[in-house]
C-alpha positions in Angstrom: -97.9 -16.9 -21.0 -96.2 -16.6 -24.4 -99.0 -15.4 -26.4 -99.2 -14.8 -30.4 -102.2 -13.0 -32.7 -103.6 -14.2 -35.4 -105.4 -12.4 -37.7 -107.3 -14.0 -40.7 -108.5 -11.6 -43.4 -109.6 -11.5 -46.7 -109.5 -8.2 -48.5 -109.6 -6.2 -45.7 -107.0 -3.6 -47.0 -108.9 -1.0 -46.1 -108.9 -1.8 -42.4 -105.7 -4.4 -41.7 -103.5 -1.6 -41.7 -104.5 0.4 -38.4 -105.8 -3.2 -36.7 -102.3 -4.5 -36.6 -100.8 -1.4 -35.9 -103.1 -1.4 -32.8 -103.1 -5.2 -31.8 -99.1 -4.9 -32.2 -98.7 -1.9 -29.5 -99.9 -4.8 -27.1 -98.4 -8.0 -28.3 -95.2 -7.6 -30.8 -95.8 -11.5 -31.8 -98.2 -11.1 -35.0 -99.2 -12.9 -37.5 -101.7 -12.1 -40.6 -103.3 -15.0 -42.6 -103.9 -13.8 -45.6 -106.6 -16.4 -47.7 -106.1 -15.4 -51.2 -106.8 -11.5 -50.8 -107.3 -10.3 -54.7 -106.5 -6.6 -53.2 -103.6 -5.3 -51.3 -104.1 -6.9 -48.3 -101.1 -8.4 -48.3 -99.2 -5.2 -48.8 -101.0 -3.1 -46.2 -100.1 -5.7 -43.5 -96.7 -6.0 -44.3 -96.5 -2.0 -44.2 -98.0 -2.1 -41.0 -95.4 -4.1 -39.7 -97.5 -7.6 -39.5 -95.4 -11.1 -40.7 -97.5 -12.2 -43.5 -98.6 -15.7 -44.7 -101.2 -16.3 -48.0 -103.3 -18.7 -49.4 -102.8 -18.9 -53.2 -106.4 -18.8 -53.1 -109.3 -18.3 -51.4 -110.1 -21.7 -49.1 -112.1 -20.3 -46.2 -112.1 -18.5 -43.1 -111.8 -22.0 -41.4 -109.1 -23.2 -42.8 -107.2 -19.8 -42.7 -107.9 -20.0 -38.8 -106.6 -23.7 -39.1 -103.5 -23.3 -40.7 -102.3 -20.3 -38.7 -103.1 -22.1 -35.4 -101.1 -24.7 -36.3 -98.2 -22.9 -37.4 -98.2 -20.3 -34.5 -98.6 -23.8 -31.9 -95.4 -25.6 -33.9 -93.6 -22.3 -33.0 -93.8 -23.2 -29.0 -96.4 -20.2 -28.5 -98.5 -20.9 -25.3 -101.7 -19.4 -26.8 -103.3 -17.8 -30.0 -105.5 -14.9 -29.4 -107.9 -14.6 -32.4 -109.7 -11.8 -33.9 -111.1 -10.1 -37.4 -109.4 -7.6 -39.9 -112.3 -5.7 -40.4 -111.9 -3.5 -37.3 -114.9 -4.8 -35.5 -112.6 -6.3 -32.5 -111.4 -3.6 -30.0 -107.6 -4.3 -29.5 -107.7 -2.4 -26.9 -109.5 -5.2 -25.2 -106.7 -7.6 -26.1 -105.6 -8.0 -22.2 -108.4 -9.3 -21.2 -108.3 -12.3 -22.8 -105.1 -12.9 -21.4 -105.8 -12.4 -18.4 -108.6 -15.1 -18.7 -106.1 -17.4 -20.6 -104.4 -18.0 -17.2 -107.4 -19.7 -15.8 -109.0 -21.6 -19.1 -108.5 -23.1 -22.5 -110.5 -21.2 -24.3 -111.0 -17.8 -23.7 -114.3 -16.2 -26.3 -115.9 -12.6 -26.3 -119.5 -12.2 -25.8 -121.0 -9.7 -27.3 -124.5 -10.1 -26.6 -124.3 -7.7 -23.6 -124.3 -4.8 -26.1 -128.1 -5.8 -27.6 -128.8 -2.3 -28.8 -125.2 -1.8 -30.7 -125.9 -4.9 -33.2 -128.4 -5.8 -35.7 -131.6 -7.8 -34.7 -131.2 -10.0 -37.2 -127.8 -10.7 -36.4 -128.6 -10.7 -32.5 -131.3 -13.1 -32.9 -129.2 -15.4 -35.4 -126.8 -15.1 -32.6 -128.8 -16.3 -30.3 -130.1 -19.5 -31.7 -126.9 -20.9 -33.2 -125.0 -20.1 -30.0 -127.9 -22.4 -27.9 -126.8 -25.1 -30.7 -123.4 -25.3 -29.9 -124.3 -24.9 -25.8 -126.4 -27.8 -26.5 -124.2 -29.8 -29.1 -121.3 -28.6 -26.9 -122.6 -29.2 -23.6 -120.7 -25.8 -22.5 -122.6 -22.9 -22.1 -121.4 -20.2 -24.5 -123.2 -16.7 -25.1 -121.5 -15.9 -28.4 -120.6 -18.9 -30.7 -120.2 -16.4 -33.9 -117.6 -14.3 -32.5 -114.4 -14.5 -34.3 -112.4 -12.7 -31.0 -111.4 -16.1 -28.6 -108.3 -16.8 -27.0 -106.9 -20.9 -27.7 -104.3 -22.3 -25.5 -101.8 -24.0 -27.8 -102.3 -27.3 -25.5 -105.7 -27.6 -25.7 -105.8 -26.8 -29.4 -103.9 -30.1 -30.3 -106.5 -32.0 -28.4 -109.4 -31.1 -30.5 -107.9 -29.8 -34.3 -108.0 -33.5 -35.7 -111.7 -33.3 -35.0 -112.8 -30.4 -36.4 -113.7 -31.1 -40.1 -115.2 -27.8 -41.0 -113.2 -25.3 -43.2 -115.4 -22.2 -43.5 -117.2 -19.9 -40.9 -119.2 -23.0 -39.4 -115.4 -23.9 -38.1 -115.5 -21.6 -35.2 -118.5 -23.3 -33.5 -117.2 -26.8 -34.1 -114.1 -25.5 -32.1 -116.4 -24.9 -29.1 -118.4 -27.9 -29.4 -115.2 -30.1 -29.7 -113.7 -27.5 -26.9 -116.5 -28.6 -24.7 -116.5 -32.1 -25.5 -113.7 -32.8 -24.6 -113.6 -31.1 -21.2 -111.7 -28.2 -22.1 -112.2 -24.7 -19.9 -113.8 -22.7 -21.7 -114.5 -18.9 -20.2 -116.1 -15.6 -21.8 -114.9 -11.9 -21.6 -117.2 -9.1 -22.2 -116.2 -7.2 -25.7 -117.7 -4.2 -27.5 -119.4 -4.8 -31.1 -118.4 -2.4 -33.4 -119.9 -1.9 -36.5 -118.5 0.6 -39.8 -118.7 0.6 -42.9 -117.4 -2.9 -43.4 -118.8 -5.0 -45.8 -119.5 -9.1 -44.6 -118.3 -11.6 -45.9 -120.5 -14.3 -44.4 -123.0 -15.4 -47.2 -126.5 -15.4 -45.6 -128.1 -19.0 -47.3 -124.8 -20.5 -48.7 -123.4 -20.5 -44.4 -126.7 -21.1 -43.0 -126.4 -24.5 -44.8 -123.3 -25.1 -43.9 -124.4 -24.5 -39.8 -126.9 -26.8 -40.9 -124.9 -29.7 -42.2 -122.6 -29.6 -39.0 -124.9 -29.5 -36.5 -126.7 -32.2 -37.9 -123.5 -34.1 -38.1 -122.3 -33.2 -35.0 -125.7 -34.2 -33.6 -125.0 -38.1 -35.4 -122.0 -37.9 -34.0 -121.8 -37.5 -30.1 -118.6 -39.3 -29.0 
């Protein structure tokens, strides 16, 4: 399987350097999505050896993760493997998701193994939006927030004309459309790992937005 990475980030300077330098001792083929970094994102990934592609501004985690899938699936890659550039993904852990990938369409870490390594709040939140999208989905999934999944180019041009969401609500519309439409879906194990990295997830403004697409999703069970 010819597999790419794709790493979405968002001034992450302090971190995007050793990430890439890591993920790239396992896969060679990697690209960083930068969406409209106003610090040296840019300049850190390049250093580090990464291709580099930027927003001229900031549109949203989504639609970073939907532009570089589609450029890295015109380039006749099999798969995408997904994660953060805030450190919080083991790289280490990269071959197991390709492993999976030979057996499913979707491959997504679950951290919810790990309870005592993440914050309640965030466990619980977890939790409830990841029975949502099992529900909306109709495929059981243990950790709809995690940004570490595995897409088979194939079954990513199935589903990317549905997905209408553009910011961190965008990765559990992938897995409800994923599931939708029949797609395999499988889970690997990962570690959570938690520094000093600040989130960029804003706690009312993306509840909302989880809101607003489950409820449409909900309207809209085709």
């Amino acid at each position: 399987m010819k597999v790419a990475i794709l790493i979405p980030a968002y001034n992450e300077a302090a971190y995007i350097g050793d990430v890439v330098a890591q993920c790239r001792e396992r896969v060679p083929e990697l690209l960083v999505f930068d969406d409209g970094s106003t610090d040296a994102t840019v300049a850190v990934a390049r250093a580090a050896g990464a291709e580099v592609v930027a927003h001229a501004r900031n549109l949203g985690k989504g639609q970073t993760l939907f532009d570089g899938l589609n450029l890295l699936a015109e380039r006749g890659y099999d798969a995408v493997l997904c994660l953060d550039a805030d450190g919080q993904h083991a790289p280490a852990e990269i071959p197991l998701f390709i492993r999976a990938g030979d057996d499913a369409d979707f491959v997504i870490g679950n951290r919810m193994q790990e309870r005592q390594t993440m914050p309640l709040v965030r466990w619980w939140t977890n939790v409830v939006t990841s029975r949502v999208i099992s529900w909306l989905g109709k495929c059981r999934v243990h950790d709809s927030q995690v940004g570490y999944r595995l897409v088979r180019c194939a079954a990513w041009r199935k589903i990317r004309d549905k997905i209408i969401s553009r910011n961190f609500e965008f990765e559990g519309e992938m897995l409800v459309m994923a599931g939708r439409a029949g797609l395999r879906v499988a889970e690997v194990s990962v570690r959570t790992i938690y520094g000093t990295e600040t989130s960029q997830i804003n706690p009312l403004l993306d509840t909302w937005r989880f809101i607003k697409m489950a409820w449409r999703l909900l309207k809209n069970r085709d």
